[in-house]
Structures are given as C-alpha cells and as structure tokens.
C-alpha positions in Angstrom: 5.4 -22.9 -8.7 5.1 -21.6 -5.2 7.8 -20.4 -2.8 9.0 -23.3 -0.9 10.0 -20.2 1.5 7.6 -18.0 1.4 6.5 -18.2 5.0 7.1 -14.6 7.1 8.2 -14.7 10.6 7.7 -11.7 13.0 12.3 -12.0 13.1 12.3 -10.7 10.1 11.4 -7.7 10.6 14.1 -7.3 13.3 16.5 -5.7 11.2 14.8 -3.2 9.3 15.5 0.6 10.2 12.8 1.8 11.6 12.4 -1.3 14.0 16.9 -0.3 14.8 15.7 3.5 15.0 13.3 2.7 17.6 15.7 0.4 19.5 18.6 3.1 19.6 15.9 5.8 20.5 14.7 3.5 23.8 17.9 2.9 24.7 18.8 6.1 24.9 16.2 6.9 27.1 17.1 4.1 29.5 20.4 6.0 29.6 19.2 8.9 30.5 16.7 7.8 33.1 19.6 5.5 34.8 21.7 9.1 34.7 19.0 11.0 36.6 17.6 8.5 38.9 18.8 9.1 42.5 21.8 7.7 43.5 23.5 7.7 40.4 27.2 9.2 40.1 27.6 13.1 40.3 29.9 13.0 36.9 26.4 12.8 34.9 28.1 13.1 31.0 30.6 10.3 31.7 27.8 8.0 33.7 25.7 8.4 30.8 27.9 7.8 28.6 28.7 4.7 29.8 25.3 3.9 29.6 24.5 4.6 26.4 28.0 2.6 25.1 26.7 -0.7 27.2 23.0 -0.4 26.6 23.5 0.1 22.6 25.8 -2.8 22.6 23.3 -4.9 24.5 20.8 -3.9 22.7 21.7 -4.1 18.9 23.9 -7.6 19.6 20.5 -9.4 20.9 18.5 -7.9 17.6 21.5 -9.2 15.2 21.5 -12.6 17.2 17.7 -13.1 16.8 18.1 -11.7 13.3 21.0 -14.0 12.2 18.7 -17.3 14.3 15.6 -16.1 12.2 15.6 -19.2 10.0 16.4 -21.9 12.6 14.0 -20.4 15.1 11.1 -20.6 12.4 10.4 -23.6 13.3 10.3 -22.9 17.6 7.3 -22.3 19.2 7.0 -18.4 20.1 7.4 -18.9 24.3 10.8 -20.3 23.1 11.6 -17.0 21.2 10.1 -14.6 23.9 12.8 -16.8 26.7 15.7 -16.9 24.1 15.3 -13.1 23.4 15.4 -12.1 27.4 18.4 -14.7 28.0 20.6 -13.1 25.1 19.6 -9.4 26.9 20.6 -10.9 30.3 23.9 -12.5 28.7 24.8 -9.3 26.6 24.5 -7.2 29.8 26.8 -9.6 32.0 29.4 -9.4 29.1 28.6 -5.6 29.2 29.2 -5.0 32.7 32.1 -7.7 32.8 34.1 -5.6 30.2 33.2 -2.3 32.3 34.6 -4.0 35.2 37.8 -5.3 33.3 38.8 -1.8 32.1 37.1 0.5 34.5 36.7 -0.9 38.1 39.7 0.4 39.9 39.3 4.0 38.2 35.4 3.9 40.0 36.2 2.8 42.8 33.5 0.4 43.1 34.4 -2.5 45.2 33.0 -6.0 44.0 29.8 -6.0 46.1 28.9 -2.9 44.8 29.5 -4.6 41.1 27.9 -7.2 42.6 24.9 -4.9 43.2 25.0 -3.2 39.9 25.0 -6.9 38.3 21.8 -7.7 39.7 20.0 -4.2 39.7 21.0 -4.4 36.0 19.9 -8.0 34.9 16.7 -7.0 36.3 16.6 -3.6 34.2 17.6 -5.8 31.0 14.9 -8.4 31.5 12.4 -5.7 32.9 13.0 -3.3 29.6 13.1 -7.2 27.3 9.4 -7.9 27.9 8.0 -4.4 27.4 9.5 -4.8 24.4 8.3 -8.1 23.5 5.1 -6.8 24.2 5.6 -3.6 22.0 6.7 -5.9 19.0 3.9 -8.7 19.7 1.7 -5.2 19.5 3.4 -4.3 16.4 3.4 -7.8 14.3 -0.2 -8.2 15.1 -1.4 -5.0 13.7 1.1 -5.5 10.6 -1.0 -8.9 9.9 -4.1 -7.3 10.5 -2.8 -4.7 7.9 -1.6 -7.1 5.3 -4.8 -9.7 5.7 -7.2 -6.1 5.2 -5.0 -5.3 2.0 -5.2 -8.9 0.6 -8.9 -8.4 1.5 -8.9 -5.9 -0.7 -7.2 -6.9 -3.6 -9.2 -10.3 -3.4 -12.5 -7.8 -3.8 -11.1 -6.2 -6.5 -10.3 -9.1 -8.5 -14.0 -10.4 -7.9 -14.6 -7.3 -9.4 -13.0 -6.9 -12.8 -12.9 -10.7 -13.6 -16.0 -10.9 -15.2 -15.4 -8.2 -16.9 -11.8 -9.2 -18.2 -14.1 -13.0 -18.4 -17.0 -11.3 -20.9 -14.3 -9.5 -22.8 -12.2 -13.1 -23.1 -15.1 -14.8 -24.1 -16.2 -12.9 -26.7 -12.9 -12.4 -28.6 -13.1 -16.6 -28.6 -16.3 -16.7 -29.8 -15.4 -14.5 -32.9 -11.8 -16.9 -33.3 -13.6 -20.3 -33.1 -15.0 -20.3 -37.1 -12.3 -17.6 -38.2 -9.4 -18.7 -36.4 -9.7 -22.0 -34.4 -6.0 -22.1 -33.3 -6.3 -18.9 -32.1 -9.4 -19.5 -30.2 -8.2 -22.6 -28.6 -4.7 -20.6 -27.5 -7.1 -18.2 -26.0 -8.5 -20.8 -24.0 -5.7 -21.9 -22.4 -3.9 -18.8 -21.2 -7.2 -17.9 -19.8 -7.1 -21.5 -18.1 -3.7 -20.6 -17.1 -4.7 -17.1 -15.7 -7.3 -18.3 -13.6 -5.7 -21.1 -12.2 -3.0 -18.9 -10.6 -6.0 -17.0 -9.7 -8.2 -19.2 -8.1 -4.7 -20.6 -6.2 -4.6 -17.7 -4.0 -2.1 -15.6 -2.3 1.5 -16.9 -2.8 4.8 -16.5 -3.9 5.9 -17.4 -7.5 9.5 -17.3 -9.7 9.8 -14.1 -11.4 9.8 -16.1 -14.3 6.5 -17.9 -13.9 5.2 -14.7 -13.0 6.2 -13.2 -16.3 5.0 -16.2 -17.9 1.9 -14.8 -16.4 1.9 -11.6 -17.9 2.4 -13.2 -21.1 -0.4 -15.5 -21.6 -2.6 -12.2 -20.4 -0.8 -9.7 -22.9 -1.2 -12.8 -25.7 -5.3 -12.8 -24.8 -5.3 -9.1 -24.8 -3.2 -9.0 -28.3 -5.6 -11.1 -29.8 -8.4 -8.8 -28.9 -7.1 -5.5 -29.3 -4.8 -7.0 -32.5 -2.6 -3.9 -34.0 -3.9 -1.4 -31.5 -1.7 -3.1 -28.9 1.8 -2.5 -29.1 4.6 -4.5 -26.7 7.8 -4.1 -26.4 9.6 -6.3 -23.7 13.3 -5.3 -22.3 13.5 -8.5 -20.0 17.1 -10.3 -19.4 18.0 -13.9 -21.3 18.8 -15.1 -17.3 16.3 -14.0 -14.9 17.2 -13.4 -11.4 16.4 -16.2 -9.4 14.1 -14.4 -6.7 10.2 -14.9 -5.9 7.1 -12.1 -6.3 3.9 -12.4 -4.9 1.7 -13.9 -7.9 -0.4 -11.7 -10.3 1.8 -8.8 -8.6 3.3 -7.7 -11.8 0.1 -8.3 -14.3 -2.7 -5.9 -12.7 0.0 -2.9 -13.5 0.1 -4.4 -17.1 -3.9 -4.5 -17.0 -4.0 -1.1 -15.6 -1.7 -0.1 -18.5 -3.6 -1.4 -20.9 -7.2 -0.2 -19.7 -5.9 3.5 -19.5 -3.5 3.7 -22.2 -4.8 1.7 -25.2 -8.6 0.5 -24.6 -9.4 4.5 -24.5 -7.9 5.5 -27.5 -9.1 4.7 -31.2 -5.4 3.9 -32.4 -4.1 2.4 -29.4 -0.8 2.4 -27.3 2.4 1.1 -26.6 3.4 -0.8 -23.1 7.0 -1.3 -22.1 7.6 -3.9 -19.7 11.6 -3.7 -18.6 13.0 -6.4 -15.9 16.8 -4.9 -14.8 18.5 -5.1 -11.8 20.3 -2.5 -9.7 23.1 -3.5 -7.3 21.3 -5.3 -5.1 18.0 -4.4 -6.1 15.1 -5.7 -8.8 13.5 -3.4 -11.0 10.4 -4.3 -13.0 9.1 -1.3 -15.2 6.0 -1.2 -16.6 5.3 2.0 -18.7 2.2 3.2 -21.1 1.5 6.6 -23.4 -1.2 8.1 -22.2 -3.8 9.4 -24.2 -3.5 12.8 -25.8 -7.3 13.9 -26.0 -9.6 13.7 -22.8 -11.5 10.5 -22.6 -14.3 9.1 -20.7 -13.6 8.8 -16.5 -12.4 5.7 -15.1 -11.6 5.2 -11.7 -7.6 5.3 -12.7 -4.1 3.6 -12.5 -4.8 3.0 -8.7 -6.8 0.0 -9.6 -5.3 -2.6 -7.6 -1.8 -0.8 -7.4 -2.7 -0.3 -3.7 -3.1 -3.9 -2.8 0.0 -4.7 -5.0 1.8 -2.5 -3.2 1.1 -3.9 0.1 1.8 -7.3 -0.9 5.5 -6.1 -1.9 5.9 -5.0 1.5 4.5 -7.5 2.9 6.8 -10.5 1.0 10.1 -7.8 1.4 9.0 -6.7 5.3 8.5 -3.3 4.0 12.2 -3.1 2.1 10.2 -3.7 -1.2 8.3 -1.0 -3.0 5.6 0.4 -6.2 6.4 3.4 -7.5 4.8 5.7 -10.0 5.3 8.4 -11.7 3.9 10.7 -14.9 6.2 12.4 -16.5 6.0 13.6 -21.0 3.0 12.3 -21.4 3.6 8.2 -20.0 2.8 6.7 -16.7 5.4 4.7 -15.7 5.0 2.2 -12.3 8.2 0.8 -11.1 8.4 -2.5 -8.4 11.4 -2.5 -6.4 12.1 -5.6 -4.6 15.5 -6.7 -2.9 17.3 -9.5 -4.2 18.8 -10.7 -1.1 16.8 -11.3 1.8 
C-alpha cells in the first residue's frame, strides 16, 4: 500500500545538521561584519558578543518554528512560506533587541531613539540576510530534486535493464514446473505478478512489511529455481515496526546477493536477511558468502545499490543510509533508516 505521507517538503530539510551548521556559520559572520563595520562600539569582544547571542537566537528559533509548522504549512502555497519565514526573522529580532534593551539599556547608555535606530537598522539586516537565504535554500532544494529525479533516472534504467533477464530466467523455471509441478508453476506466476505490479507502480513508499512481502515472493521464485543451492535464513521480528521504505528498496540488495553469491558458485550460498532496530533507528541486514574460487566478471554488488541508496536519502532527507562492508569472506549491506521523522 502506499504512504499516505510520503510527500517531501523543502521544511524538512530545515533541521538537519548540515543545513543548522551552515546557519550558525552565517550568523557568525553577520556578527562579525556588524562588529567591524564603522560606527560600531570600540569594546569589539563584548559588541560581538552580543551579536552573536541575538543573531543565533534569531536565527535557530525561526528554523525550529518553520521546522515544528512543516506539516501544517504543506499544504500553503510557497510565497506564503517565503513571507512567514521573513516575519518570524523580523519578530525574533524585535524580541531579541527588546530583551537587550530590558537588561542592557542603561549599562550602554543608548537613549531610546538610538534603540529606536538600532530597531530599524536591524529589522532591515534580518529581512535583508532572510531572502538571501531563501534564495540560497530555493538554490539548494532545486538542485537536491534535480539530484534525486537523476538517481531515480537511474535506477528506473537499471531495472529496464535486468528485468528481462530476471523475466527469461522466471519464465523458464515455469515452463519446466507446469507438467512436473503445476502448483508450483502457478505460485511462480503470481509472485512474478506481484513483483511487477509494484514494479510497474512506480516510485513510492510502502510498509516495511509489504515491502518484505516483496522480497519474499522474489526469494520464493528464485528458491524454486535455484532449489537447494539457495539457502535463507530470515532474523525478522514477530511485530514489525510500523514505518515506510521506498518500494523494491530492500529487494535489489537481496538480488544482488543472490547474483554474486549463489548463481556463481556450483553449490550455492547462504543469504541472511536480519530486520532489528537500534534506539531510534532501523536496521535491515542483508548478508551473502562470497565465493571462495575466482569466478567469471560481473559488473558487482553496486548494481542498483547506488540508486537505492539515494532513494533512502531522499525519503529520510539525508538522515537515512546503505552501508556496506566485506569482511571473512561475506558481503554484508546494511539500510539505516530513522524511525521517527
């Protein structure tokens, strides 16, 4: 079934670190180019300072205001967001300089026109520095979309790719189950019809457990094909955690696994599929042997792991993650996905 909330809004992404980082980093600046600027007070460590307290404030309470509003404010038009964003900025810098004047006005020595003065000069500074940033992050969200519709590009080329291969192999194992094995041939049938349906559907998000479900009917097809030469074992939870993946996310690693470490190799292999959580994290393990003697190229585990990959951070706003690793002979790829938005 697909996400009912599977939608991604550029305020999402508000509250990741590198997007706070870069925030803290400009700010700073700003401080220090109000501390230089002419006119500014001789006692440069305390002015800045100052600055960097009320700019920091300003700007980390808008980002956690437009982070908190991210779900109402899906559904506002973005000139609405852009105006809302540069009104908290102007607000948050009143309070700012309100609270400055509350604790520090007499000890400056500022009389009110001068805070009068440093009112306006500063609502335009906050509403000045809002829409470069607005522009920077319009900047940024574009070319993240860009990035994400190139990498489901690519994974949709892929799959074009190897689906008449994984088609042929399908229809041949039926064709040898219809006369031997007719309930066997007809099962076959209908996890393929199940495969390419979610297929065919397109990008989306899916229930981890429909998603295993997936993987499933694919490992059942593949069982009856290779038959003892592939060897499951599952480590998955009686109560799965109620959170979404991006469909076929988890099943290319499971192809992958199988393609490298059993089709190559005259006896087979095992694949271990683990679902465990973490804290707050989901863990999905997929893990093969890999074969002991040298066999013929193939173009390796990266087959698809790259688009998967970028479709994990693209559903998770780049908190998500695929992970691999060899180590004793297995190759082991791990998806890490938050279970709380």
């Amino acid at each position: 079934m697909p996400s009912d909330h599977a939608t991604v809004t550029p305020l999402d992404a508000l509250w990741q670190p590198s997007v706070i980082l870069w925030a803290i980093m400009a700010g700073e600046g700003l401080a220090l180019l109000l501390t230089i600027a002419p006119g500014a007070t001789e006692d440069h460590w305390s002015y800045f300072g100052l600055a960097s307290l009320c700019i920091q404030w300003v700007l980390l309470l808008s980002l956690g205001t437009l982070y908190a509003l991210r779900h109402p404010l899906s559904r506002v038009r973005p000139l609405l967001i852009a105006c809302l964003a540069i009104a908290l900025l102007a607000v948050f810098t009143w309070g700012a300089l309100g609270a400055a004047w509350l604790l520090l006005g007499n000890d400056w020595g500022m009389s009110t026109g001068a805070w009068r003065a440093t009112l306006l000069s500063c609502t335009g500074i906050a509403v000045t520095v809002g829409l470069l940033g607005l522009a920077a992050f319009h900047n940024h969200w574009r070319a993240r979309q860009l990035a994400v519709r190139a990498k489901q590009a690519e994974l949709e080329a892929l799959q074009a790719r190897i689906r008449p291969h994984f088609l042929f192999n399908t229809l041949n194992t039926g064709a040898a189950l219809v006369h031997q094995r007719p309930e066997e041939a007809e099962r076959l049938l209908l996890d393929l019809s199940d495969l390419f349906r979610a297929a065919l559907a397109g990008p989306r998000e899916i229930t981890l457990a429909d998603e295993l479900a997936l993987v499933r009917r694919y490992l059942e097809i593949e069982g009856l094909r290779f038959g003892d030469r592939l060897r499951v074992e599952w480590q998955v939870p009686a109560a799965l955690p109620d959170v979404t993946v991006p469909a076929l996310s988890i099943q290319p690693l499971v192809e992958n696994a199988i393609r490298h470490g059993v089709e190559p190799v005259a006896t087979g292999g095992d694949v271990h599929l683990q679902v465990a959580t973490d804290g707050d994290w989901l863990e999905v393990t997929v893990a093969n042997a890999l074969p002991s003697a040298p066999v013929r190229p193939t173009t390796g585990h990266q087959v698809g792991l790259n688009a998967v990959r970028a479709r994990i951070q693209a559903m998770t706003h780049g908190r998500g993650s695929v992970r691999t690793t060899t180590a004793e002979g297995r190759y082991t790829a791990v998806i890490r996905i938050p279970l709380t938005p």
